[in-house]
C-alpha positions as CSV (number, residue, x, y, z in Angstrom):
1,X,136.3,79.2,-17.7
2,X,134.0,76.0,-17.0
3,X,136.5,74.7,-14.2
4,X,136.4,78.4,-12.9
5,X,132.8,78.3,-12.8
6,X,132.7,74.7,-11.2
7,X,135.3,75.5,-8.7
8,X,133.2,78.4,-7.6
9,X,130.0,76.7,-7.1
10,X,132.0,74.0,-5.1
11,X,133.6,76.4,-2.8
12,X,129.9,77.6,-2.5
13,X,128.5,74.1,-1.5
14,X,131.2,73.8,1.0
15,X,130.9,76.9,2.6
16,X,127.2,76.9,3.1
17,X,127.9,73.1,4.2
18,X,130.7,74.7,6.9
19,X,128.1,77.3,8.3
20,X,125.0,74.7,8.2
21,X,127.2,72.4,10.3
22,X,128.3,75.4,12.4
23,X,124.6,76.4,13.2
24,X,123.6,72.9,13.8
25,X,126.5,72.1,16.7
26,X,125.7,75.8,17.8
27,X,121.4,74.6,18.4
28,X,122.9,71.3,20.1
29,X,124.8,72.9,22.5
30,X,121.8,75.6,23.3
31,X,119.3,72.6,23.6
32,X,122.5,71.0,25.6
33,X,122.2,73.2,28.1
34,X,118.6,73.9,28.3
35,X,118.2,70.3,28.8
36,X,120.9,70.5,31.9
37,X,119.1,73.7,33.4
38,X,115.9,71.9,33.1
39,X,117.4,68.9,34.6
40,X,118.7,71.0,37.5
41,X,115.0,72.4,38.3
42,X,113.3,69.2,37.8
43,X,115.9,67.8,40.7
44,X,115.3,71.2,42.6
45,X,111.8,70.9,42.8
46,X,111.7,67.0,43.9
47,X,114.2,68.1,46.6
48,X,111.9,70.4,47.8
49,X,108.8,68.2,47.2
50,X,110.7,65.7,49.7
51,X,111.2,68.1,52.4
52,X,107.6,69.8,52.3
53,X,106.5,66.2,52.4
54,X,108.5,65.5,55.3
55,X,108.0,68.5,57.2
56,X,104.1,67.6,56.5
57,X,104.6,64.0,58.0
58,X,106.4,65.7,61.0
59,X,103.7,68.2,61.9
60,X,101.4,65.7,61.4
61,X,103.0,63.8,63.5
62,X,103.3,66.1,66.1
63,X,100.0,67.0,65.9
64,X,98.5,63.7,66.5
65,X,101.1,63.4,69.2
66,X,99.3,66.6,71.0
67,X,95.8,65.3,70.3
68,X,96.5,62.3,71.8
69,X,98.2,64.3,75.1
70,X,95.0,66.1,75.1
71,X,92.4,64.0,75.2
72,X,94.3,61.6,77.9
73,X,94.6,64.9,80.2
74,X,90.9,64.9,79.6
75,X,90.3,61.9,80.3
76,X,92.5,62.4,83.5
77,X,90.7,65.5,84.5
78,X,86.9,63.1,84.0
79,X,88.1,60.7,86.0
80,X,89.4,63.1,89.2
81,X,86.0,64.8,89.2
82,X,83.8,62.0,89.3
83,X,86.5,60.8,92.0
84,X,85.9,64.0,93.8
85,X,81.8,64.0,93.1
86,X,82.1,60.6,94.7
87,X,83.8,61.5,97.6
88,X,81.9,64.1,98.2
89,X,78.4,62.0,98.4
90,X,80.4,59.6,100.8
91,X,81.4,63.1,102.9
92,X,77.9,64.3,102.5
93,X,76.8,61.1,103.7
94,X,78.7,60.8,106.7
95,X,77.7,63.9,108.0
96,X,74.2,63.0,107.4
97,X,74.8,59.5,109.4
98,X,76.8,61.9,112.5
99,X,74.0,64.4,112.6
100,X,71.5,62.3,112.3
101,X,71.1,62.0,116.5
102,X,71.2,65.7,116.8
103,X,68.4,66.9,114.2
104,X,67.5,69.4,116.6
105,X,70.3,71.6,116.3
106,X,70.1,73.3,112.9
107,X,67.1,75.6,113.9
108,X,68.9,76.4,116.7
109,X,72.0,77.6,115.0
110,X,69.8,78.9,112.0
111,X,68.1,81.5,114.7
112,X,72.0,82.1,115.9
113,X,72.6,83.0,112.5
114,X,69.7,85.3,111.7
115,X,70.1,86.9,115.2
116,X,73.6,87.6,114.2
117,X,73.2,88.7,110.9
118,X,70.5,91.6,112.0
119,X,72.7,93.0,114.9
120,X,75.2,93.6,112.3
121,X,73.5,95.2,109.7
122,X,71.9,97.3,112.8
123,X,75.2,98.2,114.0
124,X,78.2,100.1,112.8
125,X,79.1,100.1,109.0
126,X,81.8,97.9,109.1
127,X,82.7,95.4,106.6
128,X,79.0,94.6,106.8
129,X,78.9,92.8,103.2
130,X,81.6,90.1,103.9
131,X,80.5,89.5,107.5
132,X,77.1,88.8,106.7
133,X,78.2,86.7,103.4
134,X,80.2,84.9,105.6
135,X,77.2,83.9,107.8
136,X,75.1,83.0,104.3
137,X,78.0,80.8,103.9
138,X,77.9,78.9,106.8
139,X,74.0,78.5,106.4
140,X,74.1,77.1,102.5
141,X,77.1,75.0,103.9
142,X,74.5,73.4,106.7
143,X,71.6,73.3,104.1
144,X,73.7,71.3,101.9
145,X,74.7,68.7,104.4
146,X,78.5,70.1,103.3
147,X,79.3,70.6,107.1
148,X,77.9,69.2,110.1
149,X,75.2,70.9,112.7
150,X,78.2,70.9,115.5
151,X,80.8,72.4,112.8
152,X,78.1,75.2,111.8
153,X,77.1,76.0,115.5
154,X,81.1,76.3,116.0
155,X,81.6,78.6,112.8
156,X,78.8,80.6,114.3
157,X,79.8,80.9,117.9
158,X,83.5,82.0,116.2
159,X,81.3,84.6,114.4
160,X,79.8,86.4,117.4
161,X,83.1,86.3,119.4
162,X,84.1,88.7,116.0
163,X,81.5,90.6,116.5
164,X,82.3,91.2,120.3
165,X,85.8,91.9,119.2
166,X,85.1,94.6,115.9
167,X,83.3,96.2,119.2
168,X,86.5,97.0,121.3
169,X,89.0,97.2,118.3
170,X,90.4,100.6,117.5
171,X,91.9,100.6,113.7
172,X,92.4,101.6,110.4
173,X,91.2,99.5,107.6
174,X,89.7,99.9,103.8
175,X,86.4,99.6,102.6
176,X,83.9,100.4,100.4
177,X,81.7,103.2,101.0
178,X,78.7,104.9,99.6
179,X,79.5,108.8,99.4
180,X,77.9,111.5,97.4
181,X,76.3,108.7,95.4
182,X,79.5,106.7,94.3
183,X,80.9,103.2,95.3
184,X,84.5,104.7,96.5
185,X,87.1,102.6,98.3
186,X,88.6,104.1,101.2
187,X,90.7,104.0,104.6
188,X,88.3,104.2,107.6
189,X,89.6,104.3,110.9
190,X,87.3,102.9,113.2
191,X,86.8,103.5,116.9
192,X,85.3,99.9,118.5
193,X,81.5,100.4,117.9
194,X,80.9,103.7,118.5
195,X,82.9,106.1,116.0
196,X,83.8,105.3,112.1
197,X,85.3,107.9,110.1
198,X,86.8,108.1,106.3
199,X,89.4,109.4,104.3
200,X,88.6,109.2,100.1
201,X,91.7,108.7,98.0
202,X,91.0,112.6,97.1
203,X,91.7,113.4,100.9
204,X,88.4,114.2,101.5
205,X,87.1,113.4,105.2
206,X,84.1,112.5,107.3
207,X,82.5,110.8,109.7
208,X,79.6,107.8,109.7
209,X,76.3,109.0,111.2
210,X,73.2,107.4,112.6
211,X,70.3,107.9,110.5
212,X,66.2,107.2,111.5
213,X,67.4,104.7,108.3
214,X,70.7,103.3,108.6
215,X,74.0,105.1,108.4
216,X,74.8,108.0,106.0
217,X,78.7,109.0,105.6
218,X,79.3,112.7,106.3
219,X,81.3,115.1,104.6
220,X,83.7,117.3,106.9
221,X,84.6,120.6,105.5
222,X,85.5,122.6,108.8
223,X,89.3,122.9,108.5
224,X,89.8,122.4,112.5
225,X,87.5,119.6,112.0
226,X,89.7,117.8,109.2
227,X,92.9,118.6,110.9
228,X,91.6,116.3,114.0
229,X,90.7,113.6,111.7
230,X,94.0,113.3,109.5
231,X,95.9,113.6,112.8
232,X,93.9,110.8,114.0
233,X,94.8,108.6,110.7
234,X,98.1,109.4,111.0
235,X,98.6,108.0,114.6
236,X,96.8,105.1,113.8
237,X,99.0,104.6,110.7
238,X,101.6,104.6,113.0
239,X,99.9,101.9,115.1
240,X,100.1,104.9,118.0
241,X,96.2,103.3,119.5
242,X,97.0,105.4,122.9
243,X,97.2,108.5,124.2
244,X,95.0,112.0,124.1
245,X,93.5,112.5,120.7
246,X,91.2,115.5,119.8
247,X,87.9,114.4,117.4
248,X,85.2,115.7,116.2
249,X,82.0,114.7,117.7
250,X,80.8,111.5,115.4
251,X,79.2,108.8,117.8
252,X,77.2,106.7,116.0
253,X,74.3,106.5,118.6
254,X,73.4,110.5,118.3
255,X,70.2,110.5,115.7
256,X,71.6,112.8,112.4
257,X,70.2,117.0,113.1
């Protein structure tokens, strides 16, 4: 019964030996792999340290590559505009050194210009802003020693040979004009310097009219009256300049009733 007994409790001692043994290659294994998986992450993560890094050194890189581009284009652009300030003194100053034996010229073509500048605003209202700024030009051009007295008097004597021409020219054009209150931009066909009228983009028509102030633009609402004037567009948007045309009464020299 003793050896029964003993046998038992040795089986027992084995058994719990077996599944101790078991449990402890079972944990192994577990921290095995754990130790693997972590192995793999830890190598995963340096991989992708390493390439932030070098993508870092790359746009770094690049980006001290561009700052450098930029500030030698900088430097570039400096340098060709203190080359082009100092060619300008040494323009300036030859003009001063040509001119100097003809000092009497500039209030001559100053007069010329002022002369000019009133018989246009006097006369028909046609392109009267650009031909008068080109005039101011000329003059700040002369005052600034940026063109010579002889080149100014030749810009000016160019200017009143447009004048005479806008005189005789029969066409149609675009401008800006002030009707019913309102800056509008529209086609005027204008007949040399004694007739001007308009067509607004929302086909309404008219005629410029001498005023005791100026010029005022006048609405036509007569329909034999508009029929004359879009027949009248019409042949000069055909570049038809001859022939019989019927138009209202709108010379510019009649005082406004």
């Amino acid at each position: 019964m003793f050896t029964k007994k003993k046998q038992k409790l040795v089986l027992l001692a084995l058994s719990s030996t077996l599944f101790s043994t078991a449990l402890m290659a079972q944990s192994s294994e577990t921290i095995v792999k754990s130790i693997i998986n972590l192995r793999g992450d830890v190598e995963n993560l340096y991989s992708e340290i390493q390439e932030n890094k070098s993508r870092y050194t790359s746009q770094m890189k690049s980006l001290e590559m561009q700052s450098t581009d930029t500030e030698a284009q900088i430097n570039r652009k400096s340098t060709s505009v203190k080359l082009v300030k100092a060619e300008l003194e040494k323009i300036k100053q030859k003009i001063k050194e040509t001119t100097s034996t003809n000092k009497d010229l500039k209030p001559l073509v100053v007069n010329a210009i002022a002369l000019l500048e009133k018989t246009i605003n006097d006369g028909i209202p046609f392109m009267i802003e650009k031909r008068v700024s080109d005039l101011e030009k000329i003059k700040s051009q002369l005052n600034e020693g940026l063109i010579t007295q002889e080149k100014a008097l030749s810009l000016v004597w160019a200017s009143y040979d447009d004048t005479i021409r806008v005189t005789k020219e029969i066409g149609l054009f675009k401008q800006e004009i002030d009707f019913k209150g309102e800056k509008i931009l529209a086609k005027v066909a204008k007949i040399g310097s004694v007739m001007m009228f308009f067509s607004t983009p929302k086909d309404e028509v008219g005629y410029v009219e001498k005023t005791d102030n100026g010029y005022k633009y006048k609405h036509i609402t007569d329909p034999k009256d508009i029929e004359k004037i879009i027949s009248l567009f019409d042949a000069l948007q055909k570049q038809i300049r001859t022939g019989y045309f019927e138009i209202p009464n709108a010379l510019v020299l009649m005082e406004s009733k």
